[in-house]
C-alpha positions as CSV (number, residue, x, y, z in Angstrom):
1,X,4.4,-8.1,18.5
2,X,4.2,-9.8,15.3
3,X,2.8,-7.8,12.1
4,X,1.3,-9.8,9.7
5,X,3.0,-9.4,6.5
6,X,1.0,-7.4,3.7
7,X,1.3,-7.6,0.0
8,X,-0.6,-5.1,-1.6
9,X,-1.1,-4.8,-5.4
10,X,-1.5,-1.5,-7.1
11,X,-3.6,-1.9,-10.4
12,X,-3.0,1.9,-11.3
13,X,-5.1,2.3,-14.5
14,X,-5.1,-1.1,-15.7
15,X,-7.8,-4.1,-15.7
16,X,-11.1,-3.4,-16.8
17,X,-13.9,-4.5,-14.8
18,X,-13.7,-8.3,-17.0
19,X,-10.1,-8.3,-16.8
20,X,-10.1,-8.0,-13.3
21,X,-12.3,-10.7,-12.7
22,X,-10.1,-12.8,-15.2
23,X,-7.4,-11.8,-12.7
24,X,-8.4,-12.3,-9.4
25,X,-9.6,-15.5,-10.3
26,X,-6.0,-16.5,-12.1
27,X,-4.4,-15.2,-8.5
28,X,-6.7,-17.4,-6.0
29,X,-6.5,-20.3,-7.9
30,X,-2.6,-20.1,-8.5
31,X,-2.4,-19.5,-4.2
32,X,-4.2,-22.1,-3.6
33,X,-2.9,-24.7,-5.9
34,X,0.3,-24.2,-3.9
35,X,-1.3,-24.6,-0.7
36,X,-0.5,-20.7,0.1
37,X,-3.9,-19.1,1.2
38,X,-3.1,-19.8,5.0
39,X,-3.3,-16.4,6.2
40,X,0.5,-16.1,7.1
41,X,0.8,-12.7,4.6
42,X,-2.4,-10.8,4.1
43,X,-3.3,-10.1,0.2
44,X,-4.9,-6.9,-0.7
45,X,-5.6,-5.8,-4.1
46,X,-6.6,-2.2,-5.3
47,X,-8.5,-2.1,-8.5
48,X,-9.6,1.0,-10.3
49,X,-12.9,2.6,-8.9
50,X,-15.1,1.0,-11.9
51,X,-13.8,-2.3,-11.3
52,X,-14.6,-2.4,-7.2
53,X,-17.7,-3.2,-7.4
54,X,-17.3,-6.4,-10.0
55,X,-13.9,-7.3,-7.7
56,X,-16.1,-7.1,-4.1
57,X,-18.9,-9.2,-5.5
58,X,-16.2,-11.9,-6.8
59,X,-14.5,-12.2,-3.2
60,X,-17.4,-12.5,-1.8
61,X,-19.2,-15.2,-3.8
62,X,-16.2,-17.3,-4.0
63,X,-15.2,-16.7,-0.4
64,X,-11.6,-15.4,-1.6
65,X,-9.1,-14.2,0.9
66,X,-8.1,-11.1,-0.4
67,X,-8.7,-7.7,1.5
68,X,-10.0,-4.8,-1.5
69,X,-8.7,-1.5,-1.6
70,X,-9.0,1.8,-3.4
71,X,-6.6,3.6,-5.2
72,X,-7.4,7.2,-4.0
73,X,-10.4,9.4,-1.9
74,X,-11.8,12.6,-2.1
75,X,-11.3,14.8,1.1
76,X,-15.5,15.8,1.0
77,X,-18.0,13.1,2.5
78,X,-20.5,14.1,-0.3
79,X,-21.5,17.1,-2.8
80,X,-21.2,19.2,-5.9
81,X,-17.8,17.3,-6.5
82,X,-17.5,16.2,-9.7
83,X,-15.4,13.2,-10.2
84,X,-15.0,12.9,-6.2
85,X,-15.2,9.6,-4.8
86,X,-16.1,9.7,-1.1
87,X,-14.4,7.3,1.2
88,X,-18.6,6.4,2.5
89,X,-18.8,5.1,-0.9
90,X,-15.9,3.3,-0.7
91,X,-17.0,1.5,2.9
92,X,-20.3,0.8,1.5
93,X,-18.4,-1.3,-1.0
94,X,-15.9,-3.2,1.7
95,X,-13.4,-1.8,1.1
96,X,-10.9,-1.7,3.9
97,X,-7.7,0.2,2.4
98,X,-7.7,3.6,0.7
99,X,-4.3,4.4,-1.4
100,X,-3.1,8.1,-0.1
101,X,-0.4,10.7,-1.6
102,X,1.0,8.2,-3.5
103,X,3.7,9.6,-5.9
104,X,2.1,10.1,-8.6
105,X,-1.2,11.3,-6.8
106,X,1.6,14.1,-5.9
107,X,3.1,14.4,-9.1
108,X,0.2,14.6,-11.6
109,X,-2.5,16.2,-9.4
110,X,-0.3,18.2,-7.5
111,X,-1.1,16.8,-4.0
112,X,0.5,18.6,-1.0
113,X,1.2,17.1,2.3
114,X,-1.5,18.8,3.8
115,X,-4.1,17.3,1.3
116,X,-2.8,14.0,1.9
117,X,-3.5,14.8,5.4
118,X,-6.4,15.7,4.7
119,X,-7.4,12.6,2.7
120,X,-5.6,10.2,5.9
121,X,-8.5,12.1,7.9
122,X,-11.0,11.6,5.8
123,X,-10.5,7.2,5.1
124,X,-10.2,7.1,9.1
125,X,-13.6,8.8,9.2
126,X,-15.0,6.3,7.4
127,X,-13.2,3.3,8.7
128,X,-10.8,2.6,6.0
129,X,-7.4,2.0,6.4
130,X,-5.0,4.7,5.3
131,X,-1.6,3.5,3.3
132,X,0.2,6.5,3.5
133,X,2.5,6.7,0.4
134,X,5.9,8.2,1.2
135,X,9.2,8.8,-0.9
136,X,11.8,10.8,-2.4
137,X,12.5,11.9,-6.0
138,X,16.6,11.3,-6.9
139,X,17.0,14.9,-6.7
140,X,15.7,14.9,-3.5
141,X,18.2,12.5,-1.9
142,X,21.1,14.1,-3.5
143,X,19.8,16.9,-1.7
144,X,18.8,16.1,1.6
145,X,19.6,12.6,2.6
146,X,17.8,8.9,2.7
147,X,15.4,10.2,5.1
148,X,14.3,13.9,4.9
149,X,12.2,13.8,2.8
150,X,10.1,10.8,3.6
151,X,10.5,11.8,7.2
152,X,8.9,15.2,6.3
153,X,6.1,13.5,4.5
154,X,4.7,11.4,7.5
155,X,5.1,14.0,10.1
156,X,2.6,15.7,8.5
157,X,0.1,12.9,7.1
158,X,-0.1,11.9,11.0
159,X,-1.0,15.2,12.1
160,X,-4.0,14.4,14.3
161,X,-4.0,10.8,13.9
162,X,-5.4,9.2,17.3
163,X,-3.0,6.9,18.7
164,X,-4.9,3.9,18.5
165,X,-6.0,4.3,14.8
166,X,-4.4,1.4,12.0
167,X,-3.0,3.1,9.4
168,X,-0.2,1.4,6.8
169,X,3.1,3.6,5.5
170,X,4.4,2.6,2.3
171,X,7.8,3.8,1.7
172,X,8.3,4.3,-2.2
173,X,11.5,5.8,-3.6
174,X,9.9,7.9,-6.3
175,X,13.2,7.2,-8.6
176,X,12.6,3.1,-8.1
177,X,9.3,3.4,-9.3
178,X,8.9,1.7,-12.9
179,X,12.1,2.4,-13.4
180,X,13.8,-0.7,-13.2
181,X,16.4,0.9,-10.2
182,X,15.8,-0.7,-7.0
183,X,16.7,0.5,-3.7
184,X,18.8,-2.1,-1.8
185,X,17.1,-4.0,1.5
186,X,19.6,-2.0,3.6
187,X,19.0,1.6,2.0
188,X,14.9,0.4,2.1
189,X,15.4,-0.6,5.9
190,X,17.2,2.6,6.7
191,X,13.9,4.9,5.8
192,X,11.6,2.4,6.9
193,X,13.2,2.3,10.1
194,X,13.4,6.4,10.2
195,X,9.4,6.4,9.3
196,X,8.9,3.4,12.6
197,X,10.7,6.1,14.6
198,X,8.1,8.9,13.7
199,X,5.1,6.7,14.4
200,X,6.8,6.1,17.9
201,X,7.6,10.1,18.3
202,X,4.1,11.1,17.3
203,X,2.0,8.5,18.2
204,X,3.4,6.0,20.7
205,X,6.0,3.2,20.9
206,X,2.8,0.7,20.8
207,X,1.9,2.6,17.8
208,X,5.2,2.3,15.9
209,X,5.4,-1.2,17.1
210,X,1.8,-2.6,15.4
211,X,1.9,-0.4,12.1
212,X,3.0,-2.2,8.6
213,X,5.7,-0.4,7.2
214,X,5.9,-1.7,3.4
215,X,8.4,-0.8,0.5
216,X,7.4,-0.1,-3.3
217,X,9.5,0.6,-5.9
218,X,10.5,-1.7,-8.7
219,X,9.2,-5.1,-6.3
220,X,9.9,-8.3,-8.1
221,X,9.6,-11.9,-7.4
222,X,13.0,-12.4,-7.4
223,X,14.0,-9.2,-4.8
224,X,10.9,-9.4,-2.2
225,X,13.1,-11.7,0.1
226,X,15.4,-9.6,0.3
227,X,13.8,-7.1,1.0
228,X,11.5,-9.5,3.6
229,X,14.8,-10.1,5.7
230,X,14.6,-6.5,7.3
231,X,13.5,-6.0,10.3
232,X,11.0,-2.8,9.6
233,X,10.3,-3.8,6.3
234,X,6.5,-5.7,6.5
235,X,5.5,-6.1,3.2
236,X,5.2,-4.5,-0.1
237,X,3.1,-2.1,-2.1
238,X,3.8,-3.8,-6.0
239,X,3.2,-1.8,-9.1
240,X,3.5,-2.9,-12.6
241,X,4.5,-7.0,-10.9
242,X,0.6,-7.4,-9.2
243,X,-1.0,-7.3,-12.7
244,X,1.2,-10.8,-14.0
245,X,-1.3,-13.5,-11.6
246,X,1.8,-15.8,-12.1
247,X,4.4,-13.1,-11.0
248,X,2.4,-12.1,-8.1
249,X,1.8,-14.7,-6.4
250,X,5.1,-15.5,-6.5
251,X,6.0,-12.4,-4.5
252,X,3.2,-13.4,-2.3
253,X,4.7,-16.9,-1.8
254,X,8.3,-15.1,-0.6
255,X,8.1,-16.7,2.5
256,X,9.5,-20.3,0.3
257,X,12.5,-17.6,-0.5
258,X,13.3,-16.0,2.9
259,X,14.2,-18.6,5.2
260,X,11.1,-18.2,7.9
């Protein structure tokens, strides 16, 4: 089965709602001057929540090919939840990914595995798709090994995940992220390849055979091919690199890089 690739750029708090539309216009013009908006890698971009809304109406009216995705959900539908954004809201807006228990998420808000199970329950509720952010801290490694931890992670974000539902993982070594360290395409195939091998335990070899497996952490223009070459590796969830229209779509065009 082939997966179509997906690039995915991660805004994190950057972009204001004119910025954005600055952006995302720089991005589809730049694609399609080079003739690279035939649906060969998907493009999804993930905007802060006050910029959705200015973003969806954009890709709409100018018919742009780019999927829209939010950075984070709250667990709750709907309530006395200040600050909360429910994944209904989300939906309403078209969005079709939801950013879960990414490292940071973890890190600064103290997100467990069982909230970011949780929060996979919760965007499958509403029909978004889950990319389930995975990855180890330096320390971590040195401690347990490539895998463990990442391994860990997804075991329990997929706790009760039906075995037909789409979901994305994104593998992102926590000590590659804006750090300028990157993990080699062997090191990155080795845990994407360990996290395929869950899917197929918990959910099915069909399963671990459909879902995009993507690696963040340090992604670059000049290292996506690379990284494009192995065989579990489907893509890539790009920090600080998706907010330079030039730069992304450059990682976007990999394909003039990798040989396929």
């Amino acid at each position: 089965m082939a997966r179509t690739p997906l690039i995915a750029g991660n805004w994190k708090m950057n972009l204001d709602h004119l910025q954005a539309v600055a952006f995302v216009q720089k991005l589809h013009w730049t694609l399609k001057d080079a003739g690279h908006e035939d649906g060969s890698v998907e493009v999804a971009v993930f905007p802060p929540f006050t910029d959705i809304r200015t973003v969806q109406t954009l890709i709409d009216a100018d018919k742009i090919p780019f999927a829209l995705g939010a950075q984070d959900l709250s667990t709750k539908d709907a309530g006395a939840y200040t600050g909360e954004i429910s994944g209904a809201f989300l939906k309403k807006l078209d969005c079709g990914y939801v950013i879960i228990g990414h490292s940071e998420r973890r890190d600064y808000h103290g997100e467990t595995d069982e909230i970011v199970a949780a929060k996979v329950q919760a965007a499958l509720k509403h029909g978004l798709v889950p990319v389930i952010c995975v990855g180890e801290t330096l320390e971590q490694r040195e401690e347990s090994g490539p895998t463990a931890v990442s391994v860990a992670q997804l075991t329990v974000a997929l706790e009760g995940v039906p075995a037909d539902a789409e979901f994305v993982v994104a593998y992102e070594p926590v000590w590659a992220i804006g750090t300028g360290q990157v993990a080699s395409p062997e090191q990155a195939q080795e845990v994407c390849a360990a996290l395929r091998a869950v899917i197929a335990d918990t959910l099915g070899a069909d399963a671990a055979e459909r879902t995009r497996v993507l690696y963040g952490g340090s992604v670059k223009s000049g290292n996506i091919a690379s990284f494009m070459r192995e065989p579990d590796v489907d893509g890539a969830l790009v920090g600080g690199a998706s907010l330079v229209a030039e730069e992304f779509a450059a990682i976007i065009r990999y394909q003039k890089h990798v040989g396929v």
